[in-house]
ZASEDREN-803488 format. One line per field, with one value per residue (C-alpha): residue number from 1; residue in three letters; x, y, z. Coordinates in steps of 0.2 Angstrom, whole numbers. Example, Ala and Ser with C-alpha at 12.3 -4.5 7.8 and 13.67 -1.06 7.14 Angstrom:
// residues 2
k: 1:2
r: ALA:SER
X: 62:68
Y: -22:-5
Z: 39:36
END
This chain:
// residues 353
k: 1:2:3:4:5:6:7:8:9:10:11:12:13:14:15:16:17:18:19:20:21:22:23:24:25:26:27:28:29:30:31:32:33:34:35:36:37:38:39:40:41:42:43:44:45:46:47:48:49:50:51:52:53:54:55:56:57:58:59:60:61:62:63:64:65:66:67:68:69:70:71:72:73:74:75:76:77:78:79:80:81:82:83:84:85:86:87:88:89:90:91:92:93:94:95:96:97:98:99:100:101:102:103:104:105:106:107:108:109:110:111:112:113:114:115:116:117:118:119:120:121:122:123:124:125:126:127:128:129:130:131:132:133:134:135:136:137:138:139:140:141:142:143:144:145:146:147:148:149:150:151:152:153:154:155:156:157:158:159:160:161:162:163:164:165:166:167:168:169:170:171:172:173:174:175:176:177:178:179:180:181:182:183:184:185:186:187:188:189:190:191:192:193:194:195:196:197:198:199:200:201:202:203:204:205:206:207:208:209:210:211:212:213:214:215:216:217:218:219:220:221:222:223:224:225:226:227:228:229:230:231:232:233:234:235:236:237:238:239:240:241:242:243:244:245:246:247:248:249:250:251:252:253:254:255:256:257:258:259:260:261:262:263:264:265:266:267:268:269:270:271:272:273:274:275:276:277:278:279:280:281:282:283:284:285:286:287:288:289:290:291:292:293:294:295:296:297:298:299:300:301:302:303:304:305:306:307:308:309:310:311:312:313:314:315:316:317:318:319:320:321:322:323:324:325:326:327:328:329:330:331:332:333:334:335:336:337:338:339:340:341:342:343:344:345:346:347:348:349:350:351:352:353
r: UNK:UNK:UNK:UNK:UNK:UNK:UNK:UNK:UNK:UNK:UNK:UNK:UNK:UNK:UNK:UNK:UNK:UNK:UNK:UNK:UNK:UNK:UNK:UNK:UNK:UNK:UNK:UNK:UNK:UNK:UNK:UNK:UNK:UNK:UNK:UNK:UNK:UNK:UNK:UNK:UNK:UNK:UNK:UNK:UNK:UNK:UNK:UNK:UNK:UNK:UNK:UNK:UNK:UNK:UNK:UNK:UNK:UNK:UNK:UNK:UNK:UNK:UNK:UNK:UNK:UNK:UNK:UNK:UNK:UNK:UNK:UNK:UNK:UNK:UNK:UNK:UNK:UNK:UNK:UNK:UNK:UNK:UNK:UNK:UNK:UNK:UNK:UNK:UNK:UNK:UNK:UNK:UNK:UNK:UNK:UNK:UNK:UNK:UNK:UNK:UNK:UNK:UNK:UNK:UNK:UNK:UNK:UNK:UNK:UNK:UNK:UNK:UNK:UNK:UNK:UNK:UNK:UNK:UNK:UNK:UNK:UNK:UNK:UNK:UNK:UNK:UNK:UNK:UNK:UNK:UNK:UNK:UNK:UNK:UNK:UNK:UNK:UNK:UNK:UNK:UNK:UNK:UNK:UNK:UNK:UNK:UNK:UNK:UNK:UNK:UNK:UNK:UNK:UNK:UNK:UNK:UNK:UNK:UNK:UNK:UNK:UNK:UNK:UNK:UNK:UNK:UNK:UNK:UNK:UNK:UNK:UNK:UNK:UNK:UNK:UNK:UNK:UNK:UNK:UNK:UNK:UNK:UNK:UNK:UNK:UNK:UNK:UNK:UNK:UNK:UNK:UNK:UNK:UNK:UNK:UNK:UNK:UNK:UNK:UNK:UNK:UNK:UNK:UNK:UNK:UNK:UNK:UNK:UNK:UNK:UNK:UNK:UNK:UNK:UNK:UNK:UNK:UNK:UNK:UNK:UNK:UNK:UNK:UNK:UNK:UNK:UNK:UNK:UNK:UNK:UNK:UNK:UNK:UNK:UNK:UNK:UNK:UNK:UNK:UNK:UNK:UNK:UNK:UNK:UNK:UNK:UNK:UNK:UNK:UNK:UNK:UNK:UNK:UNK:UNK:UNK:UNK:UNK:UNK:UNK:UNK:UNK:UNK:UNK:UNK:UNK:UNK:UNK:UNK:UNK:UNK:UNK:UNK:UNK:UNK:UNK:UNK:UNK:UNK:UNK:UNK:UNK:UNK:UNK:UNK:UNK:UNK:UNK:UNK:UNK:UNK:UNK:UNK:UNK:UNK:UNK:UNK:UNK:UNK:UNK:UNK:UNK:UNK:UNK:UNK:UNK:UNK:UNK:UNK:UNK:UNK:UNK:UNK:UNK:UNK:UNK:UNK:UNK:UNK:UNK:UNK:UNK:UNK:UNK:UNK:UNK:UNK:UNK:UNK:UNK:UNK:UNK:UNK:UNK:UNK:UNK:UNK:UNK:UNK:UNK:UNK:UNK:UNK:UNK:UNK:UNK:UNK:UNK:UNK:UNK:UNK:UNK:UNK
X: 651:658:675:680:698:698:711:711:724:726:726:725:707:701:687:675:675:690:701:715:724:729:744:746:751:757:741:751:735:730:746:750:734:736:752:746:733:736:739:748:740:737:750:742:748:733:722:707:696:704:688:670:656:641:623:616:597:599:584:588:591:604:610:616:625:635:642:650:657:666:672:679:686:694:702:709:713:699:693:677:664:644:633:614:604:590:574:563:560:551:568:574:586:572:555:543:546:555:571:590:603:615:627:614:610:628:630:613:620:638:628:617:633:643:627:630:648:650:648:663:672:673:670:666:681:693:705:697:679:669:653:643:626:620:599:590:574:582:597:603:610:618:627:631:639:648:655:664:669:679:684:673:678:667:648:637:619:607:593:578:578:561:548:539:546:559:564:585:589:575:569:571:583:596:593:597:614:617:613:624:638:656:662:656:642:637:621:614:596:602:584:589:593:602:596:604:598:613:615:630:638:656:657:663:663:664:650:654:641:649:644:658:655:669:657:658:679:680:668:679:697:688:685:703:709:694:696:715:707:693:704:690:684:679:665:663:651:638:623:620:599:593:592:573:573:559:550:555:572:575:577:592:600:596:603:618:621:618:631:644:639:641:659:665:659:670:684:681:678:693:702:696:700:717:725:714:720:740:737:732:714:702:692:679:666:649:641:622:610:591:585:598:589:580:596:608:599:595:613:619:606:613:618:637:639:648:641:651:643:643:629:625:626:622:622:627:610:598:593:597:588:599:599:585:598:607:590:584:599:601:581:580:598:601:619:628:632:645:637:653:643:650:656:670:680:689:697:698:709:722:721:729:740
Y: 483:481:485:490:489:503:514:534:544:528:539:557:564:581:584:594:613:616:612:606:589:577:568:554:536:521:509:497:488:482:478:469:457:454:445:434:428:409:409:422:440:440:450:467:483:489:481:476:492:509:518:514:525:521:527:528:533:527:513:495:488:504:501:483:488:498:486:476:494:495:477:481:497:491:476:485:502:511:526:526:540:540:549:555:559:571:570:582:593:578:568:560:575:584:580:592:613:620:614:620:626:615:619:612:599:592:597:585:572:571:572:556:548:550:539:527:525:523:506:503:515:528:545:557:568:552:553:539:544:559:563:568:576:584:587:580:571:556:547:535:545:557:542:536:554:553:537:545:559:551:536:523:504:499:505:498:499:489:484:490:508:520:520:535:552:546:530:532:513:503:491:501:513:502:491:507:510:491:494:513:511:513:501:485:485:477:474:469:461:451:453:438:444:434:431:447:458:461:453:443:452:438:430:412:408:415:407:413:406:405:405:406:421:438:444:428:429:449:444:430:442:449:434:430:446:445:427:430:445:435:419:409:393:398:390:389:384:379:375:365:366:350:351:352:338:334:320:311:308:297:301:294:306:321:313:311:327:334:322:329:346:342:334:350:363:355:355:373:375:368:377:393:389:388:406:402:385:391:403:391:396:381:380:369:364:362:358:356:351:361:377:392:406:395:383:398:407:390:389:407:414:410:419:422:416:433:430:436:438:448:458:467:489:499:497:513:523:507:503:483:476:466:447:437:426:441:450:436:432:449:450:434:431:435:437:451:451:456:463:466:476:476:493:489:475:487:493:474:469:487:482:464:469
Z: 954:936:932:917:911:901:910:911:902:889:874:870:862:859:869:861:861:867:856:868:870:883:886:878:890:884:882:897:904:886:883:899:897:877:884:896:883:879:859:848:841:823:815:811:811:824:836:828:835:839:838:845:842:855:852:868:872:888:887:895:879:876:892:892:875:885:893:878:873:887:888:868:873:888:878:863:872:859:862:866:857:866:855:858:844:853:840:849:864:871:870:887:890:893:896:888:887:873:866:875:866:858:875:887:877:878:895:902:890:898:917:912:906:923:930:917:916:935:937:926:934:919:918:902:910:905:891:881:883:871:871:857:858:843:838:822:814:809:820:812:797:810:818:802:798:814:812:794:804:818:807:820:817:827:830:845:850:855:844:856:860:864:854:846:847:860:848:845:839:838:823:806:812:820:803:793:801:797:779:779:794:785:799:807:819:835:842:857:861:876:889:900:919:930:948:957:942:932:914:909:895:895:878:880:863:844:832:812:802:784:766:756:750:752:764:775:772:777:793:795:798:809:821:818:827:841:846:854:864:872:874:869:857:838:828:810:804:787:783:767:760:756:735:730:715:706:709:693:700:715:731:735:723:733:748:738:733:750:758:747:748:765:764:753:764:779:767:766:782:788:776:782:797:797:801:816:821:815:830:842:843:848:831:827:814:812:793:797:784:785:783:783:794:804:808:809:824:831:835:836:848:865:878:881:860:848:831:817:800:785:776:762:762:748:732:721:723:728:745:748:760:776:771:781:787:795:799:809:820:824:830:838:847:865:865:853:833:824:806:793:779:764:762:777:767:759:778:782:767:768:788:784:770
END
């Protein structure tokens, strides 16, 4: 059985309805194991994640998402919101007949989530745990409003959730709350199994592929603060496209220039690496030479990797789609990433000031 650090009466929430608070403890577990880490926190003035919003549909996919929650909650001493967006009368809280009222609705949600919280030992009765079940046509702007309404920092789901009526997070939805979330979100696709059935949901290592761009370097405070909490090895990483010349010019010349595109990106690299390295962090650094997307996931995509990247939101009134490079890691990697959309570097830079 899975146990999750996340300790009861942590932190004082309101639970909904009611109106009432709880008393407030000191976070001491978090505290106690952020000190045994081997290297220095980063000095901020708040953990990196305070508040997780979780969209649960309770499908595998939604399921094993659950755990990395959990694991993030119960290292940073979040609060930890699970939201159910019920689309129809057909939804999983109730299969076919007419549709409850909002009460019921909330009270089957909170039941399913004592089953799926009791492998880690959590409860929806525990301080640091809310549960939200509202009903509506599209999800992903109502976890999207949500996320605003409780000031999230962190948004998780996985990546394959029902299909048809019953779909919560699947495919253009989950990709929807990428290109809208106020806060950075994590997605989970892992399918792999081990051999007594259970998934493996430990990150040994944090992979941020980088492009220089303010994007890459909000994404990149972000795996600053998360590397001391996981105690584990960071890679930066680049990937420079061989130039496409004409044929009138030789071809050493394009090898040229991709050798010292090559040798200036680790000088980035490196650079960028420092607040990292300052902190004792294991870093290291990979400049590959090849096709972005296909060379990214190629080395992102494993299991037990925390890939941290940035992509792009909205712009003003225009819809932009997810960058392919983002798009496709996301789809294809088996272990969890880290999306910082655009819209959250504002928080990163007043979080770091």
């Amino acid at each position: 059985m899975l146990r999750a650090g996340l300790g009861r009466g942590s932190a004082s929430l309101r639970t909904e309805g009611d109106g009432s608070r709880r008393q407030q403890k000191p976070l001491l577990q978090v505290q106690t194991a952020l000190q045994s880490l081997s290297f220095s926190i980063p000095t901020i003035p708040k953990l990196v994640f305070q508040t997780l919003l979780f969209a649960h549909d309770f499908s595998p996919s939604s399921n094993r998402a659950l755990a990395y929650a959990v694991d993030v909650a119960s290292r940073t001493g979040a609060t930890l919101h699970l939201m159910h967006v019920d689309q129809t009368a057909e939804g999983v809280l109730f299969e076919g007949g007419e549709a409850p009222p909002s009460e019921e609705l909330q009270d089957r949600f909170e039941h399913r989530c004592r089953t799926s919280l009791s492998p880690y030992d959590l409860s929806p009765d525990d301080n640091q745990v809310v549960c939200h079940a509202v009903r509506g046509v599209s999800p992903a702007p109502l976890l999207v409003e949500r996320a605003e309404e409780i000031g999230a920092d962190l948004l998780v789901t996985g990546t394959e959730g029902r299909r048809g009526a019953r779909r919560l997070v699947a495919g253009s939805v989950a990709e929807e709350v990428l290109r809208t979330a106020p806060c950075p979100v994590l997605t989970v696709r892992q399918r792999d199994e081990t051999e007594d059935g259970t998934f493996n949901f430990e990150v040994e290592q944090i992979v941020a592929p980088v492009d220089f761009s303010d994007l890459a370097r909000a994404a990149l405070q972000h795996v600053i603060q998360l590397a001391p909490l996981y105690n584990v090895p960071v890679k930066l990483m680049h990937v420079v496209e061989d130039p496409t010349l004409p044929s009138v010019y030789e071809a050493k010349s394009s090898k040229v220039q991709a050798r010292a595109a090559e040798q200036r990106a680790e000088q980035e690299l490196r650079s960028m690496g420092e607040p990292l390295a300052e902190k004792g962090v294991p870093v290291s650094y990979l400049v590959r030479r090849g096709e972005t997307t296909d060379t990214v996931v190629n080395t992102t995509g494993h299991r037990g990797t925390l890939t941290v990247m940035g992509t792009k939101g909205l712009s003003g009134l225009r819809r932009v789609m997810l960058g392919s490079v983002t798009e496709a890691v996301i789809r294809e990697s088996n272990g969890p990433v880290l999306a910082v959309p655009a819209s959250a570097q504002a928080s990163t830079h007043q979080t770091n000031e």
